[in-house]
C-alpha positions as a Markdown table, in Angstrom:
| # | Residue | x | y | z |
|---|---|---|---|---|
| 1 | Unk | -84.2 | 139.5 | 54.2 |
| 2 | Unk | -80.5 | 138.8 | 54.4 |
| 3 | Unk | -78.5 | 136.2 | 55.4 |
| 4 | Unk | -76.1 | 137.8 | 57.2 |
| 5 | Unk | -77.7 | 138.8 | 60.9 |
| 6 | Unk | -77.1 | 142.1 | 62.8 |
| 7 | Unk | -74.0 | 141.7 | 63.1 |
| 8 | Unk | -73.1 | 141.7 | 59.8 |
| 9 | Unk | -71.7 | 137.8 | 60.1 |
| 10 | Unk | -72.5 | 135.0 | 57.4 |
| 11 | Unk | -75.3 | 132.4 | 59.1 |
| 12 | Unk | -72.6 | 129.0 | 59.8 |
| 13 | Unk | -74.9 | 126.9 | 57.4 |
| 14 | Unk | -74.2 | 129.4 | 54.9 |
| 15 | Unk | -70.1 | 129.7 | 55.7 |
| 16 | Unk | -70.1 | 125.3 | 55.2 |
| 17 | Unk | -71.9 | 125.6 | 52.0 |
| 18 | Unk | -69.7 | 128.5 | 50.6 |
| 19 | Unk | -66.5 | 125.8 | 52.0 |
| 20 | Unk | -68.1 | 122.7 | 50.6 |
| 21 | Unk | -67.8 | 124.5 | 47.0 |
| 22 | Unk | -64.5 | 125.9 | 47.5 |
| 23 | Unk | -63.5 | 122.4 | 48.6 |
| 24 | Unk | -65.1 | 120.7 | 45.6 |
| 25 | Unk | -63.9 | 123.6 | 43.3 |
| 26 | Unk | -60.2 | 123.1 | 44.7 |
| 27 | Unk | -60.3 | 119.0 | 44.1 |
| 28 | Unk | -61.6 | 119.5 | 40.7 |
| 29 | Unk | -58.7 | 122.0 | 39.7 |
| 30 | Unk | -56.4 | 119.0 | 41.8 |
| 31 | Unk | -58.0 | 116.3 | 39.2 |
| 32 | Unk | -57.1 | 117.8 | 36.2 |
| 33 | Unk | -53.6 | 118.7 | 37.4 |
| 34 | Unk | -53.1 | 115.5 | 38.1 |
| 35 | Unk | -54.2 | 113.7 | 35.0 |
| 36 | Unk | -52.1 | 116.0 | 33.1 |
| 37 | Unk | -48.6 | 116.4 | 35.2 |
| 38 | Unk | -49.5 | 113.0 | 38.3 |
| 39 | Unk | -50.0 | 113.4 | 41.3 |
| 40 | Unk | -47.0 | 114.5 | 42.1 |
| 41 | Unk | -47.5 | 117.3 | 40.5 |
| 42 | Unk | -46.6 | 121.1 | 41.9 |
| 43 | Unk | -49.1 | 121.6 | 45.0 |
| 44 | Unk | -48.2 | 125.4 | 43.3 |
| 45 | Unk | -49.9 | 124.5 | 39.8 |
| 46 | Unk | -52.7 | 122.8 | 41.7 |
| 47 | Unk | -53.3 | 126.2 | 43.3 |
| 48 | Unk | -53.2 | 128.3 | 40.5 |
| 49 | Unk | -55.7 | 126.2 | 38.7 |
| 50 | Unk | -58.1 | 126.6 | 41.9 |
| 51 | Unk | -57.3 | 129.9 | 42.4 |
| 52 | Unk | -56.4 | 129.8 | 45.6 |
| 53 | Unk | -53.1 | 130.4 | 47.7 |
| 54 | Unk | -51.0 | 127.4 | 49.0 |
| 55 | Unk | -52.0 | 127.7 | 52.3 |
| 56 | Unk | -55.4 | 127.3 | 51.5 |
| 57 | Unk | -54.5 | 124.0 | 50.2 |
| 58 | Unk | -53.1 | 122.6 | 53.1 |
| 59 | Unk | -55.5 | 124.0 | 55.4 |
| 60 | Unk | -57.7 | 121.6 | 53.7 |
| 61 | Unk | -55.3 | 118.6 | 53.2 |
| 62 | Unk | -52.6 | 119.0 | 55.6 |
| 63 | Unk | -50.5 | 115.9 | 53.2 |
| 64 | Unk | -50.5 | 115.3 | 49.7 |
| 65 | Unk | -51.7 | 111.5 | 50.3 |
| 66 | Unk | -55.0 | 113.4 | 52.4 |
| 67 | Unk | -55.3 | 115.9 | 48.2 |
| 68 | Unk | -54.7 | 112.4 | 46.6 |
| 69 | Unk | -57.4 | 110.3 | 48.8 |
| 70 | Unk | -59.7 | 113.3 | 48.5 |
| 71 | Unk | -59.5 | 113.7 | 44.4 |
| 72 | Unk | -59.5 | 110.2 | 44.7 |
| 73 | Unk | -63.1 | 109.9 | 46.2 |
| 74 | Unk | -64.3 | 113.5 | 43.9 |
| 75 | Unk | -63.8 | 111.3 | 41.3 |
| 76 | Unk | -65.5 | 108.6 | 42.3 |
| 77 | Unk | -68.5 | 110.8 | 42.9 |
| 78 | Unk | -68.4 | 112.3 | 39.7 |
| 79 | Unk | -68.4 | 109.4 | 37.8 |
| 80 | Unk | -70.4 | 107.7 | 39.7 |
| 81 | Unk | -73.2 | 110.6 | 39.4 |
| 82 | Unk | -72.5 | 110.7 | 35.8 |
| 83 | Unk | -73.6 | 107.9 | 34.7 |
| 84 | Unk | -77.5 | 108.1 | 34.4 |
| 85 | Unk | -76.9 | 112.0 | 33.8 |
| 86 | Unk | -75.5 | 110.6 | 30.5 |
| 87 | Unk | -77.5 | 108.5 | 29.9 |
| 88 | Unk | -80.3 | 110.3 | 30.3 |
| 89 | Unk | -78.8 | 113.8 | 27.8 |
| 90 | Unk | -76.8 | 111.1 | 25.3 |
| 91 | Unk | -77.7 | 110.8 | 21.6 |
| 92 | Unk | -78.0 | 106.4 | 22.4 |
| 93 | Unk | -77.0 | 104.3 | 25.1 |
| 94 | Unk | -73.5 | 103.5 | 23.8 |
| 95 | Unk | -72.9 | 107.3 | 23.3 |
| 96 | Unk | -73.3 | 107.4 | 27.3 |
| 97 | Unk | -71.1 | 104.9 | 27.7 |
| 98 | Unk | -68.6 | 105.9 | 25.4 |
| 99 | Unk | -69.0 | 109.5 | 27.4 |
| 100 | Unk | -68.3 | 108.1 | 30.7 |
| 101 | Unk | -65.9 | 105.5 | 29.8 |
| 102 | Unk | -63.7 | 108.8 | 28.6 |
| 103 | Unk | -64.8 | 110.0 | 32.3 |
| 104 | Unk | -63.5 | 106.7 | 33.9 |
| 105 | Unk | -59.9 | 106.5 | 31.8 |
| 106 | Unk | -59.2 | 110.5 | 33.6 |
| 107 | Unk | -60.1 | 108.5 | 36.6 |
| 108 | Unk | -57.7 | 105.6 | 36.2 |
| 109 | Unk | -55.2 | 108.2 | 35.0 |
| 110 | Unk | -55.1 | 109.4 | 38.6 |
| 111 | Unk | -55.8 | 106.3 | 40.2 |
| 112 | Unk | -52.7 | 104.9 | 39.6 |
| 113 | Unk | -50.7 | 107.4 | 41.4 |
| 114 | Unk | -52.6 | 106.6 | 44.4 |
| 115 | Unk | -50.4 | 103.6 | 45.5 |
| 116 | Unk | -47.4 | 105.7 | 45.7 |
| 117 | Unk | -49.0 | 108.6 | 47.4 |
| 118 | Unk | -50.2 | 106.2 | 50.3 |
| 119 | Unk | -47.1 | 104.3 | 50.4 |
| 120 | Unk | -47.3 | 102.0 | 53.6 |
| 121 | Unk | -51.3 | 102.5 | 53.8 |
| 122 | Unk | -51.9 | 99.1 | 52.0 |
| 123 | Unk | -55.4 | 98.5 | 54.4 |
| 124 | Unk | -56.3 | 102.1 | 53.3 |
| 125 | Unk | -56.1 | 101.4 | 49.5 |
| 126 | Unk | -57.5 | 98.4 | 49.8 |
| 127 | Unk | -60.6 | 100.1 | 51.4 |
| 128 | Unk | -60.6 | 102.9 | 49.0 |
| 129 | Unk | -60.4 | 100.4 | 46.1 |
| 130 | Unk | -63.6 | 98.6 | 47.7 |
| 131 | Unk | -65.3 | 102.1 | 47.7 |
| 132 | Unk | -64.2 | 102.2 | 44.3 |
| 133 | Unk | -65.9 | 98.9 | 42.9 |
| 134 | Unk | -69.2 | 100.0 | 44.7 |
| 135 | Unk | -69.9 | 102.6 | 43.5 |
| 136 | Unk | -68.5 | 102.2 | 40.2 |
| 137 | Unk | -69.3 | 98.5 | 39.1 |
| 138 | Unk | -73.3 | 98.9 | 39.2 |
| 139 | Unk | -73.6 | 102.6 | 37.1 |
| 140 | Unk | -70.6 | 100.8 | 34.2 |
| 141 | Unk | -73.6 | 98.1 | 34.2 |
| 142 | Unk | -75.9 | 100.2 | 33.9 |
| 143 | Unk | -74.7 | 101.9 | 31.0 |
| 144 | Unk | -74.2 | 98.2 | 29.2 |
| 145 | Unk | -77.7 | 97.2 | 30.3 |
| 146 | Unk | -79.0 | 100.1 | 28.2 |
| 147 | Unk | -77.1 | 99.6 | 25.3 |
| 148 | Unk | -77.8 | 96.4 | 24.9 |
| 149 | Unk | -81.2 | 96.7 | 25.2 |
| 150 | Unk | -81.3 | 99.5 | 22.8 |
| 151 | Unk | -79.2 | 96.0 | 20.2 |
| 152 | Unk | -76.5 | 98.9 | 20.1 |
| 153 | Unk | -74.3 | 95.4 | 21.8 |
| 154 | Unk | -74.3 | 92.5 | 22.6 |
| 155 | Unk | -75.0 | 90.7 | 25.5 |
| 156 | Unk | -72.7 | 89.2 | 28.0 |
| 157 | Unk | -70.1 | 91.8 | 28.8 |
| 158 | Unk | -69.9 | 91.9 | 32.7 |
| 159 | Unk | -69.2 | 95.6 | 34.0 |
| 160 | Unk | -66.5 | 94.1 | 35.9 |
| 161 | Unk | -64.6 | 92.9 | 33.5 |
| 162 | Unk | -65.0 | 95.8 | 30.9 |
| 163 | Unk | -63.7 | 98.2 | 33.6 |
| 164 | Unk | -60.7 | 95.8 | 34.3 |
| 165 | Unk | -59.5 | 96.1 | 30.6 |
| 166 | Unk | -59.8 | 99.5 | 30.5 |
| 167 | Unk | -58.0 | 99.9 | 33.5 |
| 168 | Unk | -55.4 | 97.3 | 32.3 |
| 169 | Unk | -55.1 | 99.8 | 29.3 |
| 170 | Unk | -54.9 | 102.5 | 31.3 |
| 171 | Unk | -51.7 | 101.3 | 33.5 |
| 172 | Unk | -49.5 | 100.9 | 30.3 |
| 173 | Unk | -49.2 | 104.4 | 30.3 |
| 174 | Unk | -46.7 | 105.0 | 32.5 |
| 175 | Unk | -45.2 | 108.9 | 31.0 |
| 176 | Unk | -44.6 | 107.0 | 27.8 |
| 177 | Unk | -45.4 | 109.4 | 24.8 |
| 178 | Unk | -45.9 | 107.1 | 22.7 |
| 179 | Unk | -48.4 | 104.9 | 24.0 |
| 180 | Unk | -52.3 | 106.0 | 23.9 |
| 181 | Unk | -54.7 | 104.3 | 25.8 |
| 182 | Unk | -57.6 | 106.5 | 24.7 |
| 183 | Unk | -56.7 | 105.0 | 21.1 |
| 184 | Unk | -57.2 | 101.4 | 22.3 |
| 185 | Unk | -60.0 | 101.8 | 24.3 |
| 186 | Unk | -61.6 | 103.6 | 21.6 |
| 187 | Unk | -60.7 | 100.2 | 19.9 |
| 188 | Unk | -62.0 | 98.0 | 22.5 |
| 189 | Unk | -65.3 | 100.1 | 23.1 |
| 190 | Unk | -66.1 | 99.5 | 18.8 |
| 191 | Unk | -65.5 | 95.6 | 19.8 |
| 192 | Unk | -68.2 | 96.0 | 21.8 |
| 193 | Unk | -70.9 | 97.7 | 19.2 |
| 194 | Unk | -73.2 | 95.1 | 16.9 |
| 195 | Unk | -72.4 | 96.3 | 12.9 |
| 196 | Unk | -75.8 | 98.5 | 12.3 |
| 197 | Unk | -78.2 | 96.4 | 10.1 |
| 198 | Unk | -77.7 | 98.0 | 6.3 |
């Protein structure tokens, strides 16, 4: 039978799925926008990504700081969720982290935008960056828990801590072309790995 009734309408359970996805279709395309061009980037280039008009756009976030707490909290999700799907599908343990530590430096990428985007909202990006260490902190540990278990490290690196670096790493960016943090935390992730026995 189908969903639509006699009238030819779309069931209202059906309409809130079909506006979840376009919601979470529409902060994806915002999330990679914004780790390429900020998050001040063209609300224009954001909508082209989605495909979507404008209007669309701001029917769902009215201001940019309503996009940039939204992507915000997408990408806390997905990393978040993540983290045992990698571990799970990786070659080892420190191939899953490795794979969502690449996830997490997109995240900071954005993250740092976020200040300016709330301006005066200090109590909301304070509660945001709470959300952030809850749901983040226990999967990074995770992911070092299994590694070095599996000897691919050693132990005693908090999550915290590891996260903090990277994120230190991460806000040296700042538009300058010539500074990579991928390339360091690449470095600071081998730190990390035992020598494999010959």
């Amino acid at each position: 039978m189908s969903t639509a009734g006699r009238s030819g309408e779309v069931p209202p359970r059906s309409r809130r799925a079909d506006a979840l996805r376009n919601q979470q279709t529409l902060l994806a395309a915002a999330a990679a926008v914004f780790v390429t061009s900020g998050v001040d980037a063209p609300i224009r280039e954001i909508a082209t990504r989605a495909g979507v008009g404008i209007g669309t756009i701001y029917r769902h976030f009215p201001t940019r700081a309503d996009l940039v707490v939204a992507v915000y909290r997408h990408q806390v999700e997905a990393c978040a969720e993540a983290g045992p799907t990698l571990l799970a599908n990786a070659d080892s343990p420190f191939a899953a982290l490795r794979d969502w530590v690449d996830l997490f430096v997109d995240f900071l990428v954005t993250k740092h935008g976020l200040a300016n985007a709330l301006q005066s909202d200090s109590g909301g990006f304070d509660a945001l960056h709470a959300y952030f260490l809850d749901r983040l902190v226990p999967v990074c540990a995770r992911l070092l828990d299994a590694a070095v278990d599996a000897g691919e490290i050693g132990p005693g690196t908090q999550a915290y801590e590891l996260m903090r670096g990277i994120g230190n790493l991460c806000a040296g960016r700042d538009g300058d072309p010539r500074y990579d943090p991928r390339r360091l935390v690449e470095l600071l992730l081998r730190g990390l790995r035992r020598p494999r026995p010959s």
